[in-house]
N, C-alpha and C positions, 0 to 999 in steps of 0.2 A: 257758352263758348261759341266763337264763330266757325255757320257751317262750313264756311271757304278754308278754314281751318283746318276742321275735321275733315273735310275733303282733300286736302292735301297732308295730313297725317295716313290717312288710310290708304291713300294712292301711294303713299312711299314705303309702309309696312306692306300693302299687297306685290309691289312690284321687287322689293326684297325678298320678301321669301318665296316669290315666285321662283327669282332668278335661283334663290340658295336650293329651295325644291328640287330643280332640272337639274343643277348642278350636281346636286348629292346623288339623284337617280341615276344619272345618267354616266358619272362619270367611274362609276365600278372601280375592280381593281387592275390596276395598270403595273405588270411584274415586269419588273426590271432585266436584264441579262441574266445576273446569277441568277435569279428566279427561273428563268426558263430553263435555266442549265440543270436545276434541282430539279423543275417536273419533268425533263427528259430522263434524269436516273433514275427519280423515283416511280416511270412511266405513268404520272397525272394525266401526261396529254395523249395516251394510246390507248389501246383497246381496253386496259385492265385498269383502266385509271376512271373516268368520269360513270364510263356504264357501270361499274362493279358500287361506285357513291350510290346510283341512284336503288342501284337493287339492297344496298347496306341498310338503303335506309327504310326497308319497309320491317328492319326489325321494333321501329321504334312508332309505328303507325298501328293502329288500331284496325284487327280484322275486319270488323263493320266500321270501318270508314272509307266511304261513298264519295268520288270530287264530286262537289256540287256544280251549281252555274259559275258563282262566284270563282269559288276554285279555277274552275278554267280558263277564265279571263287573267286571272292573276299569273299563271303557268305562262301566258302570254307575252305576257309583259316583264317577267325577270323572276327571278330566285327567291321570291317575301319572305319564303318560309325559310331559308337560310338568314335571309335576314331578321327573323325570328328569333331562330335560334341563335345567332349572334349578339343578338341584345336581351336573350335570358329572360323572354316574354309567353305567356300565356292564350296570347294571341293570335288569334285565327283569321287565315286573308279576307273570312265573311265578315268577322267583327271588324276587323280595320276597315272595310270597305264600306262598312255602317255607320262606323265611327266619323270617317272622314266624310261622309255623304249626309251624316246628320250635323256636320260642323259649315258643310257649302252653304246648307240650307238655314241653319240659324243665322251665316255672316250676311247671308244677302236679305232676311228678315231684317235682322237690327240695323243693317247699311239703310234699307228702305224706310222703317220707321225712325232714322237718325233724321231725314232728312237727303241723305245722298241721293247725288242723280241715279238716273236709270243705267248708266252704263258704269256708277264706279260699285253699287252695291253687289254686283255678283263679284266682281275685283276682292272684294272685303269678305267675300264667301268664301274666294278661293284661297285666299291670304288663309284662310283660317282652317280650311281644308288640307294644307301641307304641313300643320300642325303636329298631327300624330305620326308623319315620314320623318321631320327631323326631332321628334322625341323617341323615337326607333334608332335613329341615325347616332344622336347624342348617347343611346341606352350603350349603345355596340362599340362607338369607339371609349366609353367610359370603361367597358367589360375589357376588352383589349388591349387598354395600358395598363389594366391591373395583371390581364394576367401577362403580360410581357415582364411587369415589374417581378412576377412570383417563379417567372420562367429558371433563372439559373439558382433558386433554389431548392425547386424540383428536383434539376437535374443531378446538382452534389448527391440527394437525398438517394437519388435511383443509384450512383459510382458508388454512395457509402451501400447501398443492400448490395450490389453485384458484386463487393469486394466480399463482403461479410459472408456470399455463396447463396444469395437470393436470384432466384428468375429475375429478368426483366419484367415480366409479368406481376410477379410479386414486389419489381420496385414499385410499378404505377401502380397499384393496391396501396403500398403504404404511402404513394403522394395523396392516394384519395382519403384516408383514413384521418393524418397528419396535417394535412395542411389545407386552407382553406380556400372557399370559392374564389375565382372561375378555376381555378386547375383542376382542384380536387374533383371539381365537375368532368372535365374532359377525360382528362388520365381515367378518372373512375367508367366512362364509358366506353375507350377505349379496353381497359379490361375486361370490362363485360359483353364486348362485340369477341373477344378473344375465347373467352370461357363456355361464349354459345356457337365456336367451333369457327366464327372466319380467322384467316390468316392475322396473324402482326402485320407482314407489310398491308395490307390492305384496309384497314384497322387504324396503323396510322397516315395513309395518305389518306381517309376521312377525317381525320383529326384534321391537316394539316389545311382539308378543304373547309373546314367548317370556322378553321382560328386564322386569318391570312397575317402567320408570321414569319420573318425571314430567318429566326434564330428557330423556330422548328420546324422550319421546312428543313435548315441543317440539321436537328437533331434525327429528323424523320428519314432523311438519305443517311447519317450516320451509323441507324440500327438495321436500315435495310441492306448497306453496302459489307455493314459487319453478318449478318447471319448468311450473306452470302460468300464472303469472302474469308470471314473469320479476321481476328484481332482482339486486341483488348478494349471492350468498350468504354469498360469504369474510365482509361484514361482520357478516349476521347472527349467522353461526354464531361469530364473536367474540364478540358483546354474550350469545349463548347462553351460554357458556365463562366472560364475567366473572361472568356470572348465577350460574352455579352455583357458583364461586368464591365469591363471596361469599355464597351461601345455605349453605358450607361453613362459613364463617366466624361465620354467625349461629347453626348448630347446637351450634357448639364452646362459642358463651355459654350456649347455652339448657343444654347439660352442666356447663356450669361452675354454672350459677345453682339447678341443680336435684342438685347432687353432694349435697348434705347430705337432699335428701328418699329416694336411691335408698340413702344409708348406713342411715337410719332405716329405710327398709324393711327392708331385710339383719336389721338387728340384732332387730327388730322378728315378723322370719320364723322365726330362729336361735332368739330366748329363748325359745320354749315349750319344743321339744326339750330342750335344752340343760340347759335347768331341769330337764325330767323324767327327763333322764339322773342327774342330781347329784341329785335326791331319791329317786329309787332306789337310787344311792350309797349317801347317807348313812344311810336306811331305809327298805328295800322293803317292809316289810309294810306303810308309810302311802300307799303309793302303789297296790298290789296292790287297794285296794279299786276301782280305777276297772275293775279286770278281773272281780271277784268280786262286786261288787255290781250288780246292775240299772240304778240310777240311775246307777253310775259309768259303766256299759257306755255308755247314752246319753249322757252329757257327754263323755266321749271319742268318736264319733262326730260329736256337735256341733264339738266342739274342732275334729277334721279339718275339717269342710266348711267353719266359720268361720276356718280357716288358708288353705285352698284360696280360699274367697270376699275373703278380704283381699290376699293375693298378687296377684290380677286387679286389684283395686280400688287395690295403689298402683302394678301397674305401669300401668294408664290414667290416673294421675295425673302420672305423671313423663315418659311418653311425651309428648313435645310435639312433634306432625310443624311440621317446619319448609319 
């Protein structure tokens, strides 16, 4: 193959997942109104809310463990280890930081012995360095539709024990018993932060910081507004369950109704490529000029950013949070 080829495949996979990289880092979770209205009742954003997460969580840290270097640079830099644990990994910010540092260093090997200049093969190191962020990235929003999906049938489960005269405690026992990962995972450590003597409220506003959903951040202000105030929970936590049930059901229109704008996109993402595979096809020397000319250098450059800048642009179009 041609290297001007390979140099412009690698320039356009490094400058993609660079841009998807930054983006995924950088752009956290962004809570909406009700959201803030939930961690004002459930006090997420006061004294008893983030400090009480971080001391929670040394029940599940190991006595002899030491931050290392690594560790602290990462503490630096954002939350890995919730992101960790959000994508249900075994992984350590030293390993990822090994992982990723031994992936720089082979893209910019194989860029150099491809052939690539000196300025694109570390590009092709980095491209392949953001590899295990958005296989983290992919792991967590995989674990988070499942368990959004297993969400209101948790909850009937917990209204059918509290009617039948089970603790609260003893429902999320039988979600973890009964029913299968990610729930059975959280609910189950939710009971056993409870059983090693923290509060329920506190209990599940780590839940609710560790799973960022909007239908349990309601269930979480639900059991904390009821042990305060008293009510029937079983019934809430039903009307919670139809809720979500049916905000399943109005997603599933909003996919149906917007199938034909995410094809467009597709198709719309696909034909540059596509095209400029098949006219280098049919003749490379009419296309070679984007590599050997100045002004083609910049138009293909442009072309990348305005590919990259389009992609964002219809998938903020077609995303419609429900």
């Amino acid at each position: 193959m041609d290297p001007a080829l390979l140099i412009s495949i690698a320039a356009f996979v490094g400058v993609a997942a660079l841009v998807g990289g930054l983006t995924a880092a950088f752009k956290g979770d962004r809570d909406n109104k009700i959201e803030d209205r939930l961690d004002a009742l459930t006090g997420a954003g006061g004294k008893g809310g983030k400090g009480a997460l971080v001391q929670q969580s040394a029940l599940y840290t190991p006595l002899d463990a030491v931050p290392g270097v690594f560790e602290a640079i990462v503490q630096r830099f954002g939350r890995l280890k919730l992101l960790f644990a959000q994508a249900d990994t075994s992984l350590t910010p030293a390993k990822f930081l090994a992982i990723s540092a031994g992936l720089l260093v082979a893209g910019t090997v194989v860029g150099a012995f491809a052939g690539f200049k000196v300025a694109l093969a570390p590009l092709m190191g980095l491209s392949m360095a953001f590899l295990p962020l958005l296989w983290l990235i992919w792991r967590k929003k995989r674990r988070l539709k499942a368990f959004a999906a297993q969400l209101p049938d948790a909850l009937e489960l917990i209204s059918r024990a509290l009617r039948a005269g089970h603790s609260l405690a003893a429902g999320m026992n039988l979600v973890q018993s009964e029913m299968a990962s990610p729930i059975s995972v959280e609910f189950g450590r939710v009971f056993e932060e409870q059983n090693l003597g923290i509060p329920m409220e506190d209990a599940l506003i780590s839940l609710a910081d560790r799973v960022p959903n909007l239908d349990l951040r309601f269930f979480s202000t639900a059991v904390i507004l009821q042990r305060q105030t008293g009510g029937d929970l079983a019934e809430i936590l039903d009307k919670i369950a139809h809720l979500v049930r049916e905000r399943f059901k109005v997603w599933g229109q909003v996919q149906a109704l917007t199938g034909e704008g995410r094809l467009s996109g597709i198709v719309l993402l696909a034909l540059p490529p596509v095209l400029f595979l098949a006219v280098y096809r049919l003749n490379p020397d009419y296309i070679m000029l984007l590599f050997t000319d100045p002004m083609g250098k910049q138009m293909l450059a442009g072309a990348v950013v305005m590919q990259v800048l389009g992609a964002l642009a219809i998938r903020k179009i077609i995303n419609i949070k429900v």
